[in-house]
N, C-alpha and C positions, 0 to 999 in steps of 0.2 A: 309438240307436234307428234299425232299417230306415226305416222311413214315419213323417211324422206322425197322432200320438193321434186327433184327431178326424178323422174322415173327412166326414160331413157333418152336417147339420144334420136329424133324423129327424123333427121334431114341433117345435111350439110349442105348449104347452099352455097354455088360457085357464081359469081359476075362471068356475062356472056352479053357481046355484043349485038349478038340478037339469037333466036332459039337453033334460027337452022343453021347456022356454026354451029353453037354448041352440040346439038344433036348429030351433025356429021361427026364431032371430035370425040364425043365420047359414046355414041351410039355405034358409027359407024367405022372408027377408029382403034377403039379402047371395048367395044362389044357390050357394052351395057344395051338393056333392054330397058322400051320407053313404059314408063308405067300411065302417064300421064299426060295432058299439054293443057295449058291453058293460055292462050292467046292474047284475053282479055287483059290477065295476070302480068303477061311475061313472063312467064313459068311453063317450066316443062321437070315431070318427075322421075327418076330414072332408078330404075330397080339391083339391088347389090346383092348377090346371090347368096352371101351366106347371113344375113340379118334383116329385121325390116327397117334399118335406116335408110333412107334413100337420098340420093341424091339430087337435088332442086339448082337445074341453072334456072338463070334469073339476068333480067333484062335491068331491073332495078332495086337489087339488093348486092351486096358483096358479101365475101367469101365468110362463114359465118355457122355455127350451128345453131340450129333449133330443138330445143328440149318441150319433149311430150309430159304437160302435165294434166293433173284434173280439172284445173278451174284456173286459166290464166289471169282473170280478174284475181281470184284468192292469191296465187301466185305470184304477183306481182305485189300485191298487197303484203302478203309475207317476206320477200327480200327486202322493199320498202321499212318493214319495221326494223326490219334487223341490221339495217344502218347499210343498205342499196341505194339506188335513186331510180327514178322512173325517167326510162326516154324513150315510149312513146307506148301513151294511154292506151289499156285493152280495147279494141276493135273488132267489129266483125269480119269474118274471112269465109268462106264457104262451105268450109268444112267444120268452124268451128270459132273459137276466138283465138286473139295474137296481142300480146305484150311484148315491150322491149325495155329489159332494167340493165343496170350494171351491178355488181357487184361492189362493194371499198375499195377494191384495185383498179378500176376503171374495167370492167371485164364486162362485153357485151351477151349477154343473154335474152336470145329470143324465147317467148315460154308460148306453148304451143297446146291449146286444148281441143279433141275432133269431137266437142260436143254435139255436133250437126250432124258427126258420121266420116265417112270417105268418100274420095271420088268415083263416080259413075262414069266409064269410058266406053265410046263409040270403037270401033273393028282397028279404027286407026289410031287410037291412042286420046283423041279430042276430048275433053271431058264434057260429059253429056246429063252432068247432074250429081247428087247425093244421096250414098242410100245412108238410108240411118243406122248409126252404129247400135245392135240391139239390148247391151248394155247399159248403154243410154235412156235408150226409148222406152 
């Protein structure tokens, strides 16, 4: 392997009962700023002022990091060899792909590619599309 698999640390995802708690608690509470929302999702993304990991509550995911890699497909595929398991097959996602493997410890790794890009946001946060990431493109 050229580089190491993970590259950084994309998100840390927290379970939230639904967004507008979560958004009062740690938007209007704890003072983060919303980067993001998605509705559809159950997701809303919130911006951490000294990195670009952000922070994703989530309506149906629990407390978890997701790791930015280049090809979640590949990615997964590579833990896979190296004696991980897969739980749950790479899929599309809007900004890009989503794998979930573990590791031999039982360790969950979400692996996370924005081959599609980033989100596109309206005045209030909604997300209103993707632009393509031009590294990509």
């Amino acid at each position: 392997m050229d580089e190491p698999l993970l590259r950084m640390v994309d998100a840390v995802s927290f379970a939230v009962p639904d967004l507008d708690a979560g958004l009062d608690f740690y938007v209007g509470r704890l003072g983060h700023e919303l980067a993001w929302r998605d509705d559809e999702l159950g997701q809303a993304g919130l911006r951490c002022p000294d990195t670009d990991t952000e922070i994703v509550l989530s309506t149906t995911m629990g407390a978890e990091p997701s790791w930015l890699v280049r090809s979640a497909d590949e990615a997964a595929a590579a833990v896979v060899g190296a004696g991980g398991s897969l739980i749950s097959p790479p899929r599309d996602i809007p900004v890009g792909r989503v794998a979930v493997v573990a590791d031999p410890f039982g360790n969950r790794l979400v692996l996370v590619d924005l081959s599609k890009g980033r989100y596109r946001t309206g005045s209030d946060g909604s997300v209103v599309g993707v632009d393509p990431d031009p590294e990509t493109s």
